[in-house]
N, C-alpha and C positions, 0 to 999 in steps of 0.2 A: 862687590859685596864682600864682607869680611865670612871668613870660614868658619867662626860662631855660626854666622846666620844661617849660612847653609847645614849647618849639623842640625841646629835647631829646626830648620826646613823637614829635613829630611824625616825626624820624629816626627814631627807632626805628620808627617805621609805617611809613616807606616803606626801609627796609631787610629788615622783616621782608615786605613784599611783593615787593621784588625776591628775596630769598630762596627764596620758595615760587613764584617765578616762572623762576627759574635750576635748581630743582628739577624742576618739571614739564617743562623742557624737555629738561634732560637725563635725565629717567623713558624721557621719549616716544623720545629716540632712542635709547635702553636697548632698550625693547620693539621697535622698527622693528628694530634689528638683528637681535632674537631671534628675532621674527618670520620676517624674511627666511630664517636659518641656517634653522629649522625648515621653512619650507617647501620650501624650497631641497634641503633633505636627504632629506625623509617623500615630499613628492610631485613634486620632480621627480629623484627617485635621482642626483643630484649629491653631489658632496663640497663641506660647508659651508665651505669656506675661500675656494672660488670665488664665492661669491655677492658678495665684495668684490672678486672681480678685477674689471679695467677693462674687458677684450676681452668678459667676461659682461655685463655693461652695453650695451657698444655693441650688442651681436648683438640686446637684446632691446629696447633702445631705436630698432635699424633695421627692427624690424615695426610702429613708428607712421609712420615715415618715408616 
């Protein structure tokens, strides 16, 4: 094999791993959000829109505080 080829190899390996690395990140915070709306909505009888407001955050982040 000529040394092109291998460079070119090589790109594509680490493209196709930043790839599936950009992927799972944005899965995860896919499911976190859905997460959140669902639980948000099933068990604590909220409207799922709130679970991105700011002032929902602080209230629940001022009971580690």
């Amino acid at each position: 094999m000529s040394e092109q080829h291998l460079e070119v190899n090589v790109w594509k390996q680490f493209l196709f791993a930043l790839l599936k690395v950009l992927l799972f990140v944005i899965l995860f915070v896919l499911f976190i959000i859905i997460g959140l709306f669902i639980g948000y909505t099933i068990i604590g009888d909220g409207n799922y829109w709130e679970v991105l407001n700011r002032d929902t955050w602080e209230h629940i982040l001022s009971f580690f505080n």
